[in-house]
N, C-alpha and C positions, 0 to 999 in steps of 0.2 A: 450140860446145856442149860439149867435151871438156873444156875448159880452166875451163868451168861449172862441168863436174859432179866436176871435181878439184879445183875451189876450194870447192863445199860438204861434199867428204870431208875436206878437210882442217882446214876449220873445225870440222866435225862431230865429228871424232879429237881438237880440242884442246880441244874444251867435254866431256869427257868429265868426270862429276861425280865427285869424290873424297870420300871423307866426312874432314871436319874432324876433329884431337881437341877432345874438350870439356876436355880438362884432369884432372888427377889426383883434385880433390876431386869432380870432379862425377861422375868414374867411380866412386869409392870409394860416394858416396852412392845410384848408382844400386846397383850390385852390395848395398851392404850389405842397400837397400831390397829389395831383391828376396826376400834370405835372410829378413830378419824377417816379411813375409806368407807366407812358406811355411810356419812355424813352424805356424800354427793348423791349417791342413792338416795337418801331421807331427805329429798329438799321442802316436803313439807311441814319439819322439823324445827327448819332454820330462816325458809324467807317467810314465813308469814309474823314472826316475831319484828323482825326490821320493815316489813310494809307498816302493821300495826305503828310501829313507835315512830315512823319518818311521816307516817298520815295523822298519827296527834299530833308531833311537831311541828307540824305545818298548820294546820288547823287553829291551833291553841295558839301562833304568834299570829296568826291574822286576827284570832277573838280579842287578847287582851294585850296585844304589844301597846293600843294605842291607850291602853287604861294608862299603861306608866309611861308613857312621849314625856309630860310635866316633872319628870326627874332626872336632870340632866348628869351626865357621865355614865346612867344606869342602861345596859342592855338588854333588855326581856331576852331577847335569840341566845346570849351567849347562858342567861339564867334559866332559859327551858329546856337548855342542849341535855343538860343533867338526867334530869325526867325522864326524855327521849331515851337516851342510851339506857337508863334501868328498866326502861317497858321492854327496851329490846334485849336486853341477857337476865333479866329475870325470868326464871322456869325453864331456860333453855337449858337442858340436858341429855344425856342417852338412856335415862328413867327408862323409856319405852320400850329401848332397844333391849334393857336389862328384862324388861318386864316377857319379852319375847324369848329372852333364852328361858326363863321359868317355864312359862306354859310349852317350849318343844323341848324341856328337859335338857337343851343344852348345856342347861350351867348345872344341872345333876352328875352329868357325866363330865363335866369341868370338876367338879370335885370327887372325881373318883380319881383325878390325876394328883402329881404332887406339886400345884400350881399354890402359891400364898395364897391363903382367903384373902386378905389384906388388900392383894394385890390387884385383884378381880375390882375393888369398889376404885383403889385409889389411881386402875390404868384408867378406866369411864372416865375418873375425875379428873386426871392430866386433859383428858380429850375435850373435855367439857371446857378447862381452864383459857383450850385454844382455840377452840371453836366461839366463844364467847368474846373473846380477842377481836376476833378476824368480824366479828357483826358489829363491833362500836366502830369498823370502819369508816363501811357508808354514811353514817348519820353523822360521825365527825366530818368529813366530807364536805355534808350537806352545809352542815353547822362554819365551816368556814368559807364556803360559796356564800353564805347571806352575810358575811360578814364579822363572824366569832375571831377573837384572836385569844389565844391564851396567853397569860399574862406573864405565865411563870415560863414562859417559852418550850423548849422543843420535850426538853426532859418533863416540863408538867402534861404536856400531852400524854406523854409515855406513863406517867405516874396516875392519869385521868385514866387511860386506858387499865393499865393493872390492877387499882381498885376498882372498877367495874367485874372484871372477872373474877377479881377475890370474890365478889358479892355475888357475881353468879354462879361461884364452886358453895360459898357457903347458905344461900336458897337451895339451890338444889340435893344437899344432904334430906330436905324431906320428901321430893320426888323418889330417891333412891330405896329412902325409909319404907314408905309407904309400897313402891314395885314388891319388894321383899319381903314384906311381910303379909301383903296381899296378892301378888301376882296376879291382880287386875288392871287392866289399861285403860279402863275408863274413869279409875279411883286415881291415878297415875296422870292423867291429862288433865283433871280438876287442880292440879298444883298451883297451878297457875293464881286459881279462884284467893291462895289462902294471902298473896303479894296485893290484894287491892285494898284491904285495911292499912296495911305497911305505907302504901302509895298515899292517899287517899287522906289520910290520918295525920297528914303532916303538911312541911309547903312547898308541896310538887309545884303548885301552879301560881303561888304570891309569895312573897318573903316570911315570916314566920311572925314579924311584930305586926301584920295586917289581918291575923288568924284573931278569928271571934275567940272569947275569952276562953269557954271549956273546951275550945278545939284546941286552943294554943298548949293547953294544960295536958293533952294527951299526945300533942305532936312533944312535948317534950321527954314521954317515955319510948317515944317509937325510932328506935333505933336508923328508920330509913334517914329522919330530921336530918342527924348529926352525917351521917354518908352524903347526903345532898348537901348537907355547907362544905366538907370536904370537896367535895367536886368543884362544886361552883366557888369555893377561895384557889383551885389552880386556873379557875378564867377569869373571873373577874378578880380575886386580889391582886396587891400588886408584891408582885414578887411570893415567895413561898411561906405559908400563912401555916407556922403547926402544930397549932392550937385546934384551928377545925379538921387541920389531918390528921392530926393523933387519935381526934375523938370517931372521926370516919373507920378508921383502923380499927379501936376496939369495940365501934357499931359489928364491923362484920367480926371480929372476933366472936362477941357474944352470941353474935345467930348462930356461925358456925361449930361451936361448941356442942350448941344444943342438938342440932341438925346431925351432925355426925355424931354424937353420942346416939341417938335414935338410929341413924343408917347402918351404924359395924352392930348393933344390938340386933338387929333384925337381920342382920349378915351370919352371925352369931346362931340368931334360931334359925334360921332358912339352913346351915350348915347341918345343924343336930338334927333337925326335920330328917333333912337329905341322909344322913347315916342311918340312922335310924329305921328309915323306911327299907 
C-alpha cells in the first residue's frame, strides 16, 4: 500500500503542468493588444496632447502668418503644421500604464511567466507607434482645411505621418526608462518637460536662417532642427527633397538609440530586482 501511494506521488510530482512559451510574436501581439484597448479607457492620455498642439497651431498662424505675408510662394500653415504634430506625438505613450502594472505588481507576476522581457517593452512600443499614427490625424485635417497641400503628394503625407511616430516611439524610450526604473507616475508624466528644449531650441516657429546668432549655433546640434526640415521639405519642397529626409531619419535614429539603450537597461534591472526579490 506504501509503495502505492509513492508511486502516485511520484507520478503526480512529474505531471506537474508548466506553461509553454508561445513564442516571441505571439507575446508581442498579445502585450501590444492589450496596450491599444486601453487607449479608449485612457482618453486623458491622448486628447489632451492634440487639443494642446491644434490650440498652438491656431494661435501661432494667427500671431505670426502675417510676419511672413512679404514672402511670396512661402506658407507659414503648411510651415507650422510640423511643430503642431510634434507637440501632439511627443511624450505620448503607455509609460503610465507601464508604470501602473509596477506599483500593482502586475508585470512581477508577468515575469514569473515565460513571456520575452523584450517583448513586454517592444508590444507598448508597437501600441504606441499606432496610437501616435492615428493623432497626426486631426491636425493634418486641420492643416489641409486651411489650406496645406503636400508637395510630394499622397505618399509624402504617408512618409510625414510615419516619421512622426518614428519620433514618437524614439522620445518615448525615456518615458519607459524613467517608469522602470522608478515606478513613479509623477517622474513618468514630467516627460514631457524634457521635449521643450528639443522644441524650443530650434526653428519650430521661424525658419532657422532668422534664429539670432547663438540660437542658430545650438539649433544646429538639436536633433529636433533636422526632423522639422525633414517634415516641412515633404510640404513645402517640391517633389521629394533627401537630403533633409535622410538627415530627419538619423535625428530620430540618434535619439532613439539612446532612449532605448536606457529603457531595456532599466528593463534589465527591474527584471533582476523582480527575481531576486
Amino acid at each position: 500500500m506504501t509503495a502505492l501511494a509513492d508511486t502516485i506521488t511520484t507520478t503526480t510530482s512529474a505531471a506537474v503542468i508548466r506553461a509553454r512559451p508561445a513564442g516571441f510574436v505571439r507575446d508581442l501581439s498579445a502585450i501590444a493588444g492589450r496596450a491599444l484597448r486601453a487607449v479608449p479607457r485612457d482618453p486623458a492620455a491622448v486628447i489632451p496632447p492634440v487639443f494642446i498642439a491644434l490650440f498652438f497651431f491656431i494661435v501661432n498662424i494667427a500671431t505670426l502668418k502675417r510676419l511672413t505675408g512679404s514672402h511670396p510662394g512661402f506658407s507659414y500653415t503648411a510651415f507650422e503644421i510640423a511643430t503642431a504634430v510634434l507637440l501632439g506625438v511627443t511624450g505620448v505613450s503607455r509609460a503610465p500604464a507601464l508604470v501602473l502594472d509596477v506599483q500593482t505588481k502586475y508585470l512581477d507576476r508577468m515575469l514569473l511567466t515565460p513571456v520575452r522581457r523584450a517583448a513586454i517593452l517592444i508590444g507598448h512600443m508597437a501600441a504606441d507607434v499606432a496610437v501616435a499614427a492615428a493623432l497626426t490625424i486631426p491636425i493634418l485635417v486641420l492643416g489641409v482645411i486651411l489650406g496645406v497641400r503636400f508637395q510630394s503628394g499622397l505618399l509624402g503625407a504617408v512618409a510625414f505621418v510615419l516619421l512622426a511616430s518614428l519620433w514618437s516611439l524614439a522620445f518615448a524610450g525615456f518615458g519607459y526608462a524613467i517608469a522602470l526604473k522608478t515606478g513613479n507616475p509623477a517622474a513618468v508624466n514630467s516627460t514631457f518637460l524634457l521635449f521643450f528644449p528639443f522644441l524650443f531650441l530650434t526653428s519650430s516657429y521661424v525658419p532657422r536662417g532668422q534664429l539670432a546668432g547663438w540660437l542658430n549655433t545650438v539649433a544646429g546640434f538639436n536633433p529636433v532642427t533636422y526632423l522639422l526640415a525633414g517634415l516641412r521639405s515633404l510640404v513645402l519642397g517640391n517633389g521629394w527633397q533627401w537630403a533633409p529626409l535622410g538627415q530627419a531619419v538619423a535625428a530620430i535614429v540618434v535619439v532613439g538609440v539612446i532612449s532605448m539603450t536606457l529603457c531595456f537597461a532599466a528593463l534589465r534591472g527591474r527584471v533582476k530586482r523582480s527575481s531576486s526579490a
